[in-house]
MARNUMAR-18040 format. One record per residue (C-alpha): y, z, x; residue in one letter. Coordinates in steps of 0.25 Angstrom, whole numbers, plus 2048, in hexadecimal, padded with zeros to 3 digits. Each point is the difference from the previous one (the first is absolute). Layout:
N
YZXa
...
REM end
This chain:
477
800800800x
80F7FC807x
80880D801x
80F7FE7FAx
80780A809x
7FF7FA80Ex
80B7FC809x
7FF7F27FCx
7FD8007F3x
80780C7F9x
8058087F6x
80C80780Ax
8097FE809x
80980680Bx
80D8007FAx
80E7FE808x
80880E7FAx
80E802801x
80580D801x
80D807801x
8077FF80Cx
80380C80Ax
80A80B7FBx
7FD7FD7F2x
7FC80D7F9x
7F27FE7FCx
80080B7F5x
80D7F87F8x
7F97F3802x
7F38037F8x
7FE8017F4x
7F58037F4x
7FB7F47F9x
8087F87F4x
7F68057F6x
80080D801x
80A80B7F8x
8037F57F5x
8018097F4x
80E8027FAx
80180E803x
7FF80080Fx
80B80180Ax
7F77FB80Dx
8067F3801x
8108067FEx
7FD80A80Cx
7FB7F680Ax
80B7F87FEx
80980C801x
7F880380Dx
8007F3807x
80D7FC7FEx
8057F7807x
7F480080Bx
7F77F5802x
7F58017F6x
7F57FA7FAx
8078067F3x
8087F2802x
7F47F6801x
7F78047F4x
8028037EFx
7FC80D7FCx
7F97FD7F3x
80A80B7FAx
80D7F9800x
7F67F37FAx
8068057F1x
80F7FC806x
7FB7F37FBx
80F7FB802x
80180380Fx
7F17FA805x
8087F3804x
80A806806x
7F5809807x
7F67F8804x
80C7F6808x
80480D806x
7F3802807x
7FF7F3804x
80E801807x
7FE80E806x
7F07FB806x
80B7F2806x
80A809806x
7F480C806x
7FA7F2807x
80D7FB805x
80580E804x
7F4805807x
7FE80C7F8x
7F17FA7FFx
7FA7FB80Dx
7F17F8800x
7F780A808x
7FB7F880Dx
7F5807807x
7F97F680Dx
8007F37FFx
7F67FB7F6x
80B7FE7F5x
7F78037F5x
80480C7FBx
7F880E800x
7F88077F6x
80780E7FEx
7FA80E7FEx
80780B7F9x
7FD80E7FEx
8088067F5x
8008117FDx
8008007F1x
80A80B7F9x
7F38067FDx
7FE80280Fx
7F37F5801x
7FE7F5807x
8017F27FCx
7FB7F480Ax
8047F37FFx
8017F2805x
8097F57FFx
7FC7F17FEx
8037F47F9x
7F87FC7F6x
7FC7F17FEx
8047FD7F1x
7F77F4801x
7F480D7FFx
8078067F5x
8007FB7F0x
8048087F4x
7FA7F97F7x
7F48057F7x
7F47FE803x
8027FC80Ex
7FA80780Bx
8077FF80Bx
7FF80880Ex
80C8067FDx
8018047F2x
80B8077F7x
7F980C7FAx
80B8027F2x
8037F47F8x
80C7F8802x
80A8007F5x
8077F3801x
80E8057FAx
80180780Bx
7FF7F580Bx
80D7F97FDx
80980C806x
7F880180Cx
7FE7F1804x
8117FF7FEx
80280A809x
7F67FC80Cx
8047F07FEx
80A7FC809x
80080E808x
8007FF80Fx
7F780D802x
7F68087F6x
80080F802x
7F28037FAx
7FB80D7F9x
7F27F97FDx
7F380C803x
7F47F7800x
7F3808802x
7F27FE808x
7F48077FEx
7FB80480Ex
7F980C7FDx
7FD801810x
80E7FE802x
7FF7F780Ax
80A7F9801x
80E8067FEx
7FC80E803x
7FC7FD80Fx
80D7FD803x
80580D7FEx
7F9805808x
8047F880Ax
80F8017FFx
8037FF80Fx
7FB7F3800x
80A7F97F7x
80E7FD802x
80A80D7F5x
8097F87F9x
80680A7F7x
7FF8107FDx
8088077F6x
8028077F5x
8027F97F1x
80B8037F8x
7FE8097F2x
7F5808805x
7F57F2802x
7FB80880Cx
7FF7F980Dx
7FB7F4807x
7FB7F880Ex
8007F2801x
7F97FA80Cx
7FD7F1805x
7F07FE802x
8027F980Fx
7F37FF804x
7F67F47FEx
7F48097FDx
8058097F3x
8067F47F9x
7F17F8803x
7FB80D7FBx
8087FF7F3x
7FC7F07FEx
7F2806803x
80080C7F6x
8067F77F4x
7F47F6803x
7F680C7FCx
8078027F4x
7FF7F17FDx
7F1801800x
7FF7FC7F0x
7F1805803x
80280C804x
80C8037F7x
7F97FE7F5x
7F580A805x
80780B802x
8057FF7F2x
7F27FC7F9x
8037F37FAx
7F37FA7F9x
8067F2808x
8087FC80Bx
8108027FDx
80A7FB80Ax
80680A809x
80E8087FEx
80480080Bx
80F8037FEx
8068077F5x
80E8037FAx
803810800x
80E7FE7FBx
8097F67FEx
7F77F47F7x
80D7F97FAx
8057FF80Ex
7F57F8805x
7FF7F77F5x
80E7FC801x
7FE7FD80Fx
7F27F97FAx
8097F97F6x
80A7FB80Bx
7F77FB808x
7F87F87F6x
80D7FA7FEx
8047FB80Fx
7F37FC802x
8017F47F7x
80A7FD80Bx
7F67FF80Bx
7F57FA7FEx
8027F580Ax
80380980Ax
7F3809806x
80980880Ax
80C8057F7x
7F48027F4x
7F980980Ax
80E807806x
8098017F5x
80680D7FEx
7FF7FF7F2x
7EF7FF802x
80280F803x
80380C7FCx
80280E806x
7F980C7FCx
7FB80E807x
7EF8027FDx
7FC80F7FFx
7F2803800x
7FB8057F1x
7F8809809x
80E808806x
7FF80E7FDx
80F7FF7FCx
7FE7F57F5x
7FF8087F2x
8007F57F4x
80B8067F6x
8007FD7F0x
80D7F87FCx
8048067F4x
8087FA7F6x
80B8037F6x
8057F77F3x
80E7FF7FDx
8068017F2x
7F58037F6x
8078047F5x
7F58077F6x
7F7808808x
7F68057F5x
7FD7EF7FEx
7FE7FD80Ex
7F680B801x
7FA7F87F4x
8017F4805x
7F980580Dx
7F38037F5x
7FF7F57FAx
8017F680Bx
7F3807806x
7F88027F4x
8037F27FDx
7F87FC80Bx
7F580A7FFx
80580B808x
7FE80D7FFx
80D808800x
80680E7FDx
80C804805x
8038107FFx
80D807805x
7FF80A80Ax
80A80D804x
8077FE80Ex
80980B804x
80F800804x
7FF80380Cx
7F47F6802x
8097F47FCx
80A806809x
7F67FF80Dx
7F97F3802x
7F5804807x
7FC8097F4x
7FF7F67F8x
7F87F980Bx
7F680A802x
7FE8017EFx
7FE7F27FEx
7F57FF80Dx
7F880B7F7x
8027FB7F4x
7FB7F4808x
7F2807806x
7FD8057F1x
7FE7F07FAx
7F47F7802x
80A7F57F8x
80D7F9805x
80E80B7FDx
80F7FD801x
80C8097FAx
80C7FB7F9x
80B80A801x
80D7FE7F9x
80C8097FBx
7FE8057F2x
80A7F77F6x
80580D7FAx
7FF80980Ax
80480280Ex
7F3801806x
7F37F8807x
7F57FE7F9x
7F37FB807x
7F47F97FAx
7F37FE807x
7FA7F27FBx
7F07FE802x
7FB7F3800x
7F07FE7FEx
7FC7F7803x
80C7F9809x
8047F37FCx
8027FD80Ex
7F880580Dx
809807803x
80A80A7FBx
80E7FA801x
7F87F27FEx
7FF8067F2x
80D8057FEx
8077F3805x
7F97F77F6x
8058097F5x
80F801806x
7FF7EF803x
7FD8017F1x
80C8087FCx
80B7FB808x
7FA7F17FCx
8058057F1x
80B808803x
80D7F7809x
80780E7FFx
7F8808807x
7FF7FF810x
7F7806809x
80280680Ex
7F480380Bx
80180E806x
7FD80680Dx
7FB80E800x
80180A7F7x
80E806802x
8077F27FEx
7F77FF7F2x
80680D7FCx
80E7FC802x
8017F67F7x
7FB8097F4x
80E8057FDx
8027F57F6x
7F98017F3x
7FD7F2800x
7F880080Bx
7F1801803x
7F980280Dx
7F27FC801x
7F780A80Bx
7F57FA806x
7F680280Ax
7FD7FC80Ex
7F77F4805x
7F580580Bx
8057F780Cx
7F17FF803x
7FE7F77F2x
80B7F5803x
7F97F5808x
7F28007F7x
8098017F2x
8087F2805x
7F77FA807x
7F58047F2x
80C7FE7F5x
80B7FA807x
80E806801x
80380E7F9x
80B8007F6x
80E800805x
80580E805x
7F3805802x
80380980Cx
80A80380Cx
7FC80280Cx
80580F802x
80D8077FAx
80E7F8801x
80580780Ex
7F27F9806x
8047F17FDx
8047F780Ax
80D7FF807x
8077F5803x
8017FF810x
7FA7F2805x
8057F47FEx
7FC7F1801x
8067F17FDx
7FA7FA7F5x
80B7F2802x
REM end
């Protein structure tokens, strides 16, 4: 069987980062990814900027997704970043990293401490779109593991076409369960070339960055993601009846991101068909991303909870929830349950409760919690599906809310990370937060390579404070 991952015929490549140049202060010029702290109620995004300032920043070069509702300024935005990433090339605020001679760039390790004081390992390579599809049923080495909702491509193609650099927050996972590959290079740091070592700005923690100079580890990587291509062996470990082809690669975080690059590609490509050197060099062929392994003691898989906006008549939406299971055959019963003051006053009460609630079924469990209409209170409901519609449990609460929002043009719905940020927005009595469960991290490859991608929003790869920042840099034109 022809491996897929070797030097010559592969799913990576070294890519050419650009980086700040010296003097610029690290912790001002990183920044947490677009598509974190969206909900209306958050401040993150007012006190970065107030933090930065008028400092070289990523802050400049990206769109946090919560300024996407200023509908009237995306434009104006989106030229805005296009002009600052023209004037950080011309200025020399970013500077290509150059290491030897070879003039193909460097595949980068980072080693991040988590706010939660773990670990997190990581490499940084490009990923060859021509490897990846979105498309259902495909099956492709590297594979999207939530479906893609084509609405929201638009946005994110608009603001990468015609940009000089991409800024990536893309975490795209393997699954080395002898960890093989990135974590030998930890522990040989004084073999690479440091790049970067500082702390991230709003309590991310900290983070290396290091350029892999040597021939041996990056054959070791082309080595170790040939193994993982094996389609034979792949489908052994997770006991498929037949042989399925290989995952090799997939998206942690960051699916929308990668279709759009997918999306632009597919577009110039048409464009260079005649041409075998700039169809196999294009920059547009690529796309940057940092691969963790699923194995990483520090990868936790978190629920993204969910919250709807402006339902107007709670008692019929809890009816409307009945009726759409029974309708199809479902078992449901959903029973309101006492929650203390001071347990809605402390997130990780409310964490712990719902874990035992959790333990106690043998069925798929979500709460809905919303203010009372008449009072100024929470109230907290525990809904028990049996069996799921789905095979999983926010599988079966997301074809219910598809439903819903499908009927109802006035309702809007937002996806929430953690707990505390769920609890934030129930101070309006027109809104309903949905709690789910995690996803075991050990489940994700078999259930999309058995069933294909899980429903959108299935689960974040650790709290917000954990996502990627924004530090490297690479030219896309």
């Amino acid at each position: 069987m022809q491996n897929i991952s070797n030097k010559n015929n592969s799913i990576i490549k070294k890519p050419e980062v650009f980086l700040p140049k010296n003097g610029i202060d690290y912790n001002k010029w990183a920044v947490i990814a677009c598509d974190q702290h969206t909900s209306p109620n958050s401040t993150y995004w007012e006190e970065v900027e107030k933090y930065v300032g008028d400092n070289p920043s990523t802050l400049k070069l990206i769109f946090p997704e919560y300024y996407l509702n200023d509908k009237d300024n995306t434009e104006e935005r989106i030229n805005l970043i296009r002009k600052k990433m023209e004037e950080y090339l011309k200025d020399g605020i970013v500077e290509k990293f150059i290491y030897g001679n070879n003039g193909k760039g460097n595949f980068i390790y980072t080693r991040r401490k988590l706010s939660n004081n773990k670990i997190r390992q990581g490499l940084t390579v490009l990923l060859d779109l021509e490897k990846y599809s979105y498309k259902k049923g495909d099956k492709s080495p590297i594979r999207p593991t939530e479906g893609i909702v084509e609405e929201r491509l638009p946005i994110r193609i608009k603001i990468r076409e015609g940009a000089p650099l991409e800024f990536p927050h893309i975490l795209m996972l393997i699954d080395d369960p002898d960890k093989r590959i990135i974590e030998p290079l930890g522990d040989t740091l004084d073999k690479h070339h440091k790049l970067f070592d500082f702390d991230l700005m709003m309590g991310g923690g900290h983070i290396e960055g290091y350029a892999i100079t040597s021939e041996k580890y990056e054959n070791n990587i082309f080595s170790g993601l040939d193994r993982l291509s094996n389609s034979i062996e792949f489908s052994k470990r997770y006991g498929f009846d037949r042989e399925e082809p290989a995952i090799v690669i997939a998206v942690g975080d960051g699916n929308h991101s990668l279709a759009s690059a997918k999306s632009i590609w597919e577009k110039t490509k048409k464009n260079l068909m005649e041409n075998n050197e700039a169809w196999e060099n294009h920059p547009a062929r690529y796309a940057m991303a940092e691969v963790v392994n699923i194995h990483d003691e520090s990868l936790e898989f978190e629920p993204i909870h969910r919250v709807l906006f402006n339902i107007k008549d709670m008692d019929l939406f809890h009816k409307e929830i009945e009726e759409f299971y029974l309708n199809k055959g479902i078992g449901i019963s959903i029973e309101q349950i006492e929650i203390s003051e001071e347990e809605y006053k402390n997130h990780s009460l409310i964490d712990n409760k719902f874990e035992e609630k959790i333990q106690e079924q043998e069925t798929q469990m979500y709460w809905i919690m919303h203010k009372d209409m008449s009072e100024e209170k929470i109230l907290t409901y525990t809904v028990t599906l049996n069996p799921g519609i789905h095979s999983i449990t926010v599988g079966s609460l997301q074809l219910f809310l598809d439903d819903y929002l499908s009927r109802n043009n006035d309702v809007e719905i937002d996806y929430i990370h953690g707990t505390e940020d769920l609890l934030n927005n129930l101070g309006v009595k027109s809104n309903v937060g949905f709690l789910l469960p995690g996803m075991n991290k050990s489940d994700l490859f078999k259930t999309v390579a058995k069933e294909g991608v899980t429903p959108r929003k299935t689960f974040s790869m650790g709290e917000s404070d954990t996502k990627a920042y924004y530090i490297m840099g690479r030219k896309i034109s």
